[in-house]
ZAMI-241845 format. One record per residue: residue number from 1; residue in three letters; z, x, y of N, C-alpha, C, CB in turn. Coordinates in pm, whole numbers, plus 50000, padded with zeros to 5 digits. Glycine has a CB too. Example, Ala and Ser with C-alpha at 12.3 -4.5 7.8 and 13.67 -1.06 7.14 Angstrom:
// residues 2
<site 1, ALA, <50780, 51319, 49431>, <50780, 51230, 49550>, <50780, 51320, 49670>, <50905, 51131, 49553>>
<site 2, SER, <50708, 51285, 49775>, <50714, 51367, 49894>, <50787, 51290, 50003>, <50572, 51408, 49940>>
This chain:
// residues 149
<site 1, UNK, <15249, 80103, 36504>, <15234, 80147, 36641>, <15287, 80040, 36737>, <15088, 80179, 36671>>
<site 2, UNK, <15269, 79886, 36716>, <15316, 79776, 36795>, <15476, 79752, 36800>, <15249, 79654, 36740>>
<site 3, UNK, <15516, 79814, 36712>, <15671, 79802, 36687>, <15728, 79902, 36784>, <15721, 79837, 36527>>
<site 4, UNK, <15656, 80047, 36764>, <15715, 80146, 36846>, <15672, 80094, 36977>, <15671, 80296, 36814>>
<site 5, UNK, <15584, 80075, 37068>, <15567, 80029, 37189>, <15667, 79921, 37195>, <15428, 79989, 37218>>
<site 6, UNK, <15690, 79852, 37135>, <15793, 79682, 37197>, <15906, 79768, 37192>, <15815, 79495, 37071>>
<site 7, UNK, <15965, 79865, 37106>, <16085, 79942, 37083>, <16100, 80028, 37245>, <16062, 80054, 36928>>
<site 8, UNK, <15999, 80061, 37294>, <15968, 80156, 37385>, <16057, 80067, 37575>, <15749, 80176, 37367>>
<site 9, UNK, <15929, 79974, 37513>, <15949, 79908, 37636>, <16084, 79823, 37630>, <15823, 79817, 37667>>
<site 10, UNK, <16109, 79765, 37512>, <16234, 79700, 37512>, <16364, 79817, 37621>, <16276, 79679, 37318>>
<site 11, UNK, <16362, 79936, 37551>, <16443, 80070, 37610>, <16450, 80088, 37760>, <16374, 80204, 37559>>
<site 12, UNK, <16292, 80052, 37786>, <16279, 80076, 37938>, <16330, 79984, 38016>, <16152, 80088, 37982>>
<site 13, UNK, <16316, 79876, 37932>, <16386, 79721, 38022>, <16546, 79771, 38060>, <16399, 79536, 37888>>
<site 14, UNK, <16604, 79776, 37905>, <16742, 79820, 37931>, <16780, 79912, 38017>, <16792, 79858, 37836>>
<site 15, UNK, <16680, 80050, 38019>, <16764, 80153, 38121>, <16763, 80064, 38278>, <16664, 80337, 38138>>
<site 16, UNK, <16641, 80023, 38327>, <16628, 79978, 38452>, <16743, 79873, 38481>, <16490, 79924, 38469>>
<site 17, UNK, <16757, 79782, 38394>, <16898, 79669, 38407>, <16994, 79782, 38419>, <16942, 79547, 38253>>
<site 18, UNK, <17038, 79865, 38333>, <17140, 79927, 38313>, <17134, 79967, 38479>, <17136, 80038, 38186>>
<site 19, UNK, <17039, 80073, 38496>, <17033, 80142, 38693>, <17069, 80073, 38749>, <16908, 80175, 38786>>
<site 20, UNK, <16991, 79940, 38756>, <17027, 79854, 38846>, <17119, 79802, 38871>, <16983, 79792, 38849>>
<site 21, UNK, <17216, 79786, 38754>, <17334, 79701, 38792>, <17452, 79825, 38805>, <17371, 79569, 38663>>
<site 22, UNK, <17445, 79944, 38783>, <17516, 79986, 38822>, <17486, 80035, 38966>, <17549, 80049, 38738>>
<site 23, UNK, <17334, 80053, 39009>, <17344, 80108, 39162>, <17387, 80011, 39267>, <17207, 80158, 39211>>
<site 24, UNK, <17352, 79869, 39234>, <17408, 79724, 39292>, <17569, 79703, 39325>, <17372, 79610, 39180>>
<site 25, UNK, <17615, 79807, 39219>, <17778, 79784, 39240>, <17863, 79893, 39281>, <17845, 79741, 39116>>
<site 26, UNK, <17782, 80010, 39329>, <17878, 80102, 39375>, <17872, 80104, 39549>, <17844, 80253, 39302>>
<site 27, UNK, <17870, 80001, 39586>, <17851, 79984, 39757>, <18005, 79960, 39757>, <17732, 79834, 39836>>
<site 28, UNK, <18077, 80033, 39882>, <18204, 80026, 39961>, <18226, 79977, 40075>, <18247, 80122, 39980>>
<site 29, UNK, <18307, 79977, 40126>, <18330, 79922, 40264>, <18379, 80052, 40329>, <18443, 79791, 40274>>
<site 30, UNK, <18323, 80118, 40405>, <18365, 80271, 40497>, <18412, 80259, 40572>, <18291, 80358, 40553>>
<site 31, UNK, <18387, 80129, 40630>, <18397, 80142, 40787>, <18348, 80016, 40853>, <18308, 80267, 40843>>
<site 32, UNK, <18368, 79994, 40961>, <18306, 79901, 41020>, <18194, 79916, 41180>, <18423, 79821, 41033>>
<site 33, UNK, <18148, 79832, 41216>, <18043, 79854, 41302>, <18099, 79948, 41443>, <17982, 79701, 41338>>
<site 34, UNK, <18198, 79940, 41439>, <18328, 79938, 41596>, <18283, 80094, 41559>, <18568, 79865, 41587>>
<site 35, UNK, <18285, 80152, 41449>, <18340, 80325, 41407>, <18180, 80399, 41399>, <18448, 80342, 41204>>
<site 36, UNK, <18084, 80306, 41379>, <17957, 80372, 41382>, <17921, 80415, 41451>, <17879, 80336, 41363>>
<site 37, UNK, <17930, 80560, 41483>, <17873, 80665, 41620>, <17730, 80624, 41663>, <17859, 80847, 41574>>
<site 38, UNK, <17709, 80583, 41790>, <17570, 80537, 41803>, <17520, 80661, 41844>, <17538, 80415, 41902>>
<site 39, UNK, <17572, 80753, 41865>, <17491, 80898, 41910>, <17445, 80965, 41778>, <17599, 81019, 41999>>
<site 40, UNK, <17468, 80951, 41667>, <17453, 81028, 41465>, <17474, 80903, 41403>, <17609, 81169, 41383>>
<site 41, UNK, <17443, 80757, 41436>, <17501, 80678, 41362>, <17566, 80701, 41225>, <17427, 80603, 41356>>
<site 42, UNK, <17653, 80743, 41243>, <17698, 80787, 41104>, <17885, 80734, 41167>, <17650, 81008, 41054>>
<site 43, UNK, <17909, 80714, 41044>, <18095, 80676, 41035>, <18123, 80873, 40999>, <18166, 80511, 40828>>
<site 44, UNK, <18244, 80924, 41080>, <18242, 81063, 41063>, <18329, 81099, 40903>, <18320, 81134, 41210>>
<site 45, UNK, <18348, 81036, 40869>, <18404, 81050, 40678>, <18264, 81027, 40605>, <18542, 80891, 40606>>
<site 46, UNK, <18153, 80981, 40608>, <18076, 80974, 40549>, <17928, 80934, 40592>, <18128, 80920, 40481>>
<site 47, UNK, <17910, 81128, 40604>, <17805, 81194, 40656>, <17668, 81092, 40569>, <17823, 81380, 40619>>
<site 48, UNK, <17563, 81075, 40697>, <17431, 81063, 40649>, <17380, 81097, 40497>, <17362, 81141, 40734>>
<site 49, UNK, <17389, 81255, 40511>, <17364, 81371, 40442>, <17382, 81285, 40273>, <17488, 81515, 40493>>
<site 50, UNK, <17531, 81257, 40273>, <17570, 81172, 40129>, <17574, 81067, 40108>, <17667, 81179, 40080>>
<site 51, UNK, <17548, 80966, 40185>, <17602, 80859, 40200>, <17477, 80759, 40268>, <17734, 80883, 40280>>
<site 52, UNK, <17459, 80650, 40180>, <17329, 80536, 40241>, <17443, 80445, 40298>, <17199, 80438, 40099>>
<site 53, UNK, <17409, 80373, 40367>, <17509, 80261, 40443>, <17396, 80141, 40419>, <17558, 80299, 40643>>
<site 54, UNK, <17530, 80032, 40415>, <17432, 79910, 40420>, <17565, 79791, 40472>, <17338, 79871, 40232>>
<site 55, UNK, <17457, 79686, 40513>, <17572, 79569, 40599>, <17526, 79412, 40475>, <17499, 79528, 40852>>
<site 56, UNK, <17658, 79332, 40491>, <17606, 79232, 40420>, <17595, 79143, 40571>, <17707, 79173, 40278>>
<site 57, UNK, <17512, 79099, 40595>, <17466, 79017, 40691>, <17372, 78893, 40679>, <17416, 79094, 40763>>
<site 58, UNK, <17369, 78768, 40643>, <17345, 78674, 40602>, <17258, 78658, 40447>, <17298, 78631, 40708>>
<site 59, UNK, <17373, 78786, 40342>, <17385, 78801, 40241>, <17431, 78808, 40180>, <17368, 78828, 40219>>
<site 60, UNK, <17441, 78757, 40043>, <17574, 78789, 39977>, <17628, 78933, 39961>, <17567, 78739, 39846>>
<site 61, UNK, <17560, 79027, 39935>, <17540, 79165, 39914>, <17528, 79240, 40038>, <17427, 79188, 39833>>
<site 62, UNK, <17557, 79361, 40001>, <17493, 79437, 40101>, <17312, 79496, 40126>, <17578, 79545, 40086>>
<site 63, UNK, <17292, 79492, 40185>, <17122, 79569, 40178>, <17157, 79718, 40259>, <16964, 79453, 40293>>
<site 64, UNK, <17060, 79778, 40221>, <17028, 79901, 40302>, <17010, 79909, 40446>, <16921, 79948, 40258>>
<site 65, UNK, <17038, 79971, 40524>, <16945, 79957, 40670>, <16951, 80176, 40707>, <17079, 79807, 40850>>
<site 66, UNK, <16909, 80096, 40787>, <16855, 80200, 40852>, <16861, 80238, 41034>, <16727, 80180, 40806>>
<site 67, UNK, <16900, 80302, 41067>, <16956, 80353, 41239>, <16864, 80431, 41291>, <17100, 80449, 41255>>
<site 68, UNK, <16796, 80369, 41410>, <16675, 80418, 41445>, <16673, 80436, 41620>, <16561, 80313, 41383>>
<site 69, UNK, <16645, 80593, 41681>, <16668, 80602, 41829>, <16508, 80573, 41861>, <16742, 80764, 41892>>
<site 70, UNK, <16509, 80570, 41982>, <16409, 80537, 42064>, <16440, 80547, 42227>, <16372, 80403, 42023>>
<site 71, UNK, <16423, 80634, 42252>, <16493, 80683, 42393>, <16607, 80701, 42448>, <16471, 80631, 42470>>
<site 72, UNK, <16663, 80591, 42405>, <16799, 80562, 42450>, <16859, 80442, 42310>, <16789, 80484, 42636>>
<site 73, UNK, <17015, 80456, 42328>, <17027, 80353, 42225>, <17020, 80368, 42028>, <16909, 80269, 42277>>
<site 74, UNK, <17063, 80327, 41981>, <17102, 80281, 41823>, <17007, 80158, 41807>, <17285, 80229, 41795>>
<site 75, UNK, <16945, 80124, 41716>, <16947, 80026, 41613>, <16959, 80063, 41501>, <16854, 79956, 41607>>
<site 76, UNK, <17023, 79936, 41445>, <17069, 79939, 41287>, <17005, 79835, 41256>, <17227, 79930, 41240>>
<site 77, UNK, <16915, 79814, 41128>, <16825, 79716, 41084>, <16790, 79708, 40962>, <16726, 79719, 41140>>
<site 78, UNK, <16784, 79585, 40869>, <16787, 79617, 40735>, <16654, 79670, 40729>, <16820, 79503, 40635>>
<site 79, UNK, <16658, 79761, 40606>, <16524, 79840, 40544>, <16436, 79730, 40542>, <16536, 79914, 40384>>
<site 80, UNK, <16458, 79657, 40448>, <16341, 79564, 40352>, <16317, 79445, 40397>, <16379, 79532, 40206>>
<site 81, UNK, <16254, 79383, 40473>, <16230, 79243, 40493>, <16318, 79112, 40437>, <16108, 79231, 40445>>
<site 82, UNK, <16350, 79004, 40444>, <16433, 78931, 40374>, <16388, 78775, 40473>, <16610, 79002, 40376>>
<site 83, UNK, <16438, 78668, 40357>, <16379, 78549, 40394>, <16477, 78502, 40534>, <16379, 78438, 40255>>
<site 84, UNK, <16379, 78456, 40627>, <16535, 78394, 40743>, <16456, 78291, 40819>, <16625, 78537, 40891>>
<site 85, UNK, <16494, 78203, 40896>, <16461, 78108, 40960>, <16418, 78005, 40857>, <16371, 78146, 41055>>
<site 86, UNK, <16521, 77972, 40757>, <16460, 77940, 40648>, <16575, 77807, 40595>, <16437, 78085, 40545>>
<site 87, UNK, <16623, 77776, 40698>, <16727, 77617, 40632>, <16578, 77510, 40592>, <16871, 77503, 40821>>
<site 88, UNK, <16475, 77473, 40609>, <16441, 77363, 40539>, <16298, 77438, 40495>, <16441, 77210, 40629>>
<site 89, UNK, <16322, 77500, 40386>, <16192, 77609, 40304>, <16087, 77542, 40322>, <16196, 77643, 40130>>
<site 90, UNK, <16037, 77382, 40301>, <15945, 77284, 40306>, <15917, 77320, 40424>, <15976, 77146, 40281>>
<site 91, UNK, <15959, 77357, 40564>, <15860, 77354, 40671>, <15826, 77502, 40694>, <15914, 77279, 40805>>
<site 92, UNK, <15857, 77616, 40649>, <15821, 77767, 40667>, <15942, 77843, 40688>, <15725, 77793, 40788>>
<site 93, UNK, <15914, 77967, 40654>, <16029, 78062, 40623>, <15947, 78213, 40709>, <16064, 78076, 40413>>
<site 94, UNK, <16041, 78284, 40739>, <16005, 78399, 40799>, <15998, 78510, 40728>, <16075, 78421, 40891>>
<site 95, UNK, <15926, 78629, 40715>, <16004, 78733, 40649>, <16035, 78823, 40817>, <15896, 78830, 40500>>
<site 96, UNK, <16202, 78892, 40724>, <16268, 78989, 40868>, <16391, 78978, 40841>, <16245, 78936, 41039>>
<site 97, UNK, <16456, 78993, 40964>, <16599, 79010, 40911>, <16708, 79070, 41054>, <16589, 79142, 40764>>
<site 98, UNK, <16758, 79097, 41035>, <16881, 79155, 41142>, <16885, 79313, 41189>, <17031, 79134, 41065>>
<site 99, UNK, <16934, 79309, 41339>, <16917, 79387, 41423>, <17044, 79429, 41479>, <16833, 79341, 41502>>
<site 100, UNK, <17129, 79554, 41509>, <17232, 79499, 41585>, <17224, 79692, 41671>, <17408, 79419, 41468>>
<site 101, UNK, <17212, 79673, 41785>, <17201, 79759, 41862>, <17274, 79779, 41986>, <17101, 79756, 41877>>
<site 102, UNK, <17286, 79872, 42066>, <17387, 79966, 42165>, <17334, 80091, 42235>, <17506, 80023, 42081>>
<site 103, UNK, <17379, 80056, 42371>, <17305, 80148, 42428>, <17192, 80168, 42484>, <17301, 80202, 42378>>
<site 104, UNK, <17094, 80057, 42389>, <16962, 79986, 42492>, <16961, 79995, 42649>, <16958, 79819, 42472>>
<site 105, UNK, <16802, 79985, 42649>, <16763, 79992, 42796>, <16748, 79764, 42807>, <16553, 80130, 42822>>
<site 106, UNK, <16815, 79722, 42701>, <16809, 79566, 42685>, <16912, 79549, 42760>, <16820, 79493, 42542>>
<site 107, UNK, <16934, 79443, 42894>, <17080, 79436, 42951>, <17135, 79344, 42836>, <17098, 79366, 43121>>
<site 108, UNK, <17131, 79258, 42746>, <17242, 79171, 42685>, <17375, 79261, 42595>, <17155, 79061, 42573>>
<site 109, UNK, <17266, 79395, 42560>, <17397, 79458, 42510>, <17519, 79550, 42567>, <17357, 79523, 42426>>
<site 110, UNK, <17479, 79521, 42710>, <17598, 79579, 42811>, <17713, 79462, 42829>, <17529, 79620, 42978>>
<site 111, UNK, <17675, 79375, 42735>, <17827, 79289, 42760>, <17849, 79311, 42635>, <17843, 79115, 42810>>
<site 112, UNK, <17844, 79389, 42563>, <17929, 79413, 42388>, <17973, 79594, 42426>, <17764, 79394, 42185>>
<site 113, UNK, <18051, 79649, 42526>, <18113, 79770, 42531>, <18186, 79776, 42425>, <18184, 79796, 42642>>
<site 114, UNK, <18143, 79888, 42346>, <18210, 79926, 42240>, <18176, 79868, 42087>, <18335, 79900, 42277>>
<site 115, UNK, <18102, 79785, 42139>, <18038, 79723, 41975>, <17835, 79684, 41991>, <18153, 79510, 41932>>
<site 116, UNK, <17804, 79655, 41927>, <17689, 79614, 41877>, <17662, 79453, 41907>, <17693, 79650, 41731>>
<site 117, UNK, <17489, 79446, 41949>, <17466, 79331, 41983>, <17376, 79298, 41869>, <17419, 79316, 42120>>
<site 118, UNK, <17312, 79148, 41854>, <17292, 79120, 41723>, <17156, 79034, 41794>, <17432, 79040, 41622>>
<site 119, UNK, <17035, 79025, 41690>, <16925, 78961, 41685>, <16904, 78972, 41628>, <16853, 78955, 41727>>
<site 120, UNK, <16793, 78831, 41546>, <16723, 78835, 41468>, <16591, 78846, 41485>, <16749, 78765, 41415>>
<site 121, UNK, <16476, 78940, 41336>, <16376, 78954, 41388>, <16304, 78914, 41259>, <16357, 79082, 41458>>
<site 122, UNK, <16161, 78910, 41294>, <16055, 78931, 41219>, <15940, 78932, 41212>, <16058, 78896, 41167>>
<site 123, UNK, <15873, 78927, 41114>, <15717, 79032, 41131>, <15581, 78879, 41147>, <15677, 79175, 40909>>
<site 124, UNK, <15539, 78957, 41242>, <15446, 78823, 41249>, <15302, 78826, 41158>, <15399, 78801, 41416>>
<site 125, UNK, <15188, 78774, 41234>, <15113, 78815, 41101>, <15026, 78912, 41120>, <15037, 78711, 41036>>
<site 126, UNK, <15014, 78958, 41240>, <14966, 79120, 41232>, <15056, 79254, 41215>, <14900, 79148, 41359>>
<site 127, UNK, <15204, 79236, 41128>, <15301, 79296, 41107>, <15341, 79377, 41205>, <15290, 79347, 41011>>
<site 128, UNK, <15367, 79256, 41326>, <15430, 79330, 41459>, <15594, 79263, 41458>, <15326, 79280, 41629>>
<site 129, UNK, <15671, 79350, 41492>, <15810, 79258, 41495>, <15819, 79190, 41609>, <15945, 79334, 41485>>
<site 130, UNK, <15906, 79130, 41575>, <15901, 79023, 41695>, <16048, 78935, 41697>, <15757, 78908, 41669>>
<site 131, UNK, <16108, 78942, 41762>, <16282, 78886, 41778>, <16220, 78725, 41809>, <16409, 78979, 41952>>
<site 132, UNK, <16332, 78696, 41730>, <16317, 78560, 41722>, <16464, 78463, 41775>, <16276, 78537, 41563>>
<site 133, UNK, <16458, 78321, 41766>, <16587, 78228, 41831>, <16729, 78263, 41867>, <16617, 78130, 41744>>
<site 134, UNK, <16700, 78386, 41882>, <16860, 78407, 41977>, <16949, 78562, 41887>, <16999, 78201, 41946>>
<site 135, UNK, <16995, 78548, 41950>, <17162, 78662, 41872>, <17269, 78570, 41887>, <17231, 78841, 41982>>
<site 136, UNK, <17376, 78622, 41792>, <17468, 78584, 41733>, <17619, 78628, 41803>, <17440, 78629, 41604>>
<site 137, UNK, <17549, 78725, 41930>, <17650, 78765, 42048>, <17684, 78888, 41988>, <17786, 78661, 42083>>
<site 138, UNK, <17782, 78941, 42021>, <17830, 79097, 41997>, <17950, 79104, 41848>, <17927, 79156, 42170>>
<site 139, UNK, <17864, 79228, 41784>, <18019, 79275, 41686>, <18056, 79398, 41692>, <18015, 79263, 41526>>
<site 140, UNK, <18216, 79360, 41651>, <18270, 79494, 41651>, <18300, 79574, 41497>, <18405, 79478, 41732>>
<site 141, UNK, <18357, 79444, 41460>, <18454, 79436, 41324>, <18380, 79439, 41183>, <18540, 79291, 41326>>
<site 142, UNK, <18243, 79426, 41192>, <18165, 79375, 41133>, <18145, 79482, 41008>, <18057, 79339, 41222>>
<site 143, UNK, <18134, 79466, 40836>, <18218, 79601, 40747>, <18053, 79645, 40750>, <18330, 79570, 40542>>
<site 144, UNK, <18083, 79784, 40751>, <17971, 79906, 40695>, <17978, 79927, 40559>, <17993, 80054, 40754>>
<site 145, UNK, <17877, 79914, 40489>, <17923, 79968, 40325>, <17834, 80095, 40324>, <17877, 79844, 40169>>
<site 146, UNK, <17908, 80165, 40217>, <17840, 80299, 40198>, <17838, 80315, 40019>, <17940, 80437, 40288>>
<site 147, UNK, <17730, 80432, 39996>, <17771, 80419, 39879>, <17663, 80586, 39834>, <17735, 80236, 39805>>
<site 148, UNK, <17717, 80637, 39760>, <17656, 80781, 39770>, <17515, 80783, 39696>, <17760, 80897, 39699>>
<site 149, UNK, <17448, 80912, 39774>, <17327, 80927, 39737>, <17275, 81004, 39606>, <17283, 80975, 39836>>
């Protein structure tokens, strides 16, 4: 019975590596930030509907994000939390991550016409967000990856 369970789980290890490294590697470059409709954030070749988008932004990889209205305005923001404010780990690290929005009722992003303004954020300790030391100024050029659902 101990053989078939280690046989079992050994299998399960493999499929999940196997998923994983292939879902890790089918991310593209669609498009870039300039082409992302802030009214459907969507690039118009590759509808929501099929298509997850993700940005590599002080990553090697791309992550997921996600485009979120609120009255007025786009944000695009990674899904998942990620380490930042974090050059000397010995004195504290943040969890959060990047922001890049248009169209805001925020005036800094009326000097990026036509592109996206950039901040960084993160969660404090009553898991409220909270923007932190500045933006990185406006992008345009900046690549969209996509990769189907």
């Amino acid at each position: 019975m101990k053989t078939k369970i280690t046989q079992f789980c050994c299998l399960v290890v493999a499929l999940v590596a196997m998923v994983g490294t292939a879902h890790a590697t089918n991310w593209e470059v669609c498009g870039t930030l300039r082409e992302l409709n802030p009214l459907s954030c969507q690039i118009a070749s590759r509808p929501l509907t099929q298509f997850e988008y993700g940005i590599a932004y002080i990553t090697a990889e791309p992550v997921p994000v996600v485009c979120t209205f609120w009255n007025v305005g786009a944000r695009i923001a990674n899904k998942t939390p990620l380490l930042i404010d974090s050059d000397n780990p010995l004195l504290g690290m943040r969890y959060g991550g990047f922001v890049f929005y248009q169209n805001t009722a925020a005036a800094d992003d009326e000097a990026c016409a036509g592109g996206y303004r950039h901040q960084y954020w993160h969660l404090t300790t009553n898991n409220s967000v909270q923007i932190i030391f500045g933006s990185n100024g406006c992008f345009f050029d900046l690549p969209v990856y996509c990769r189907g659902q």
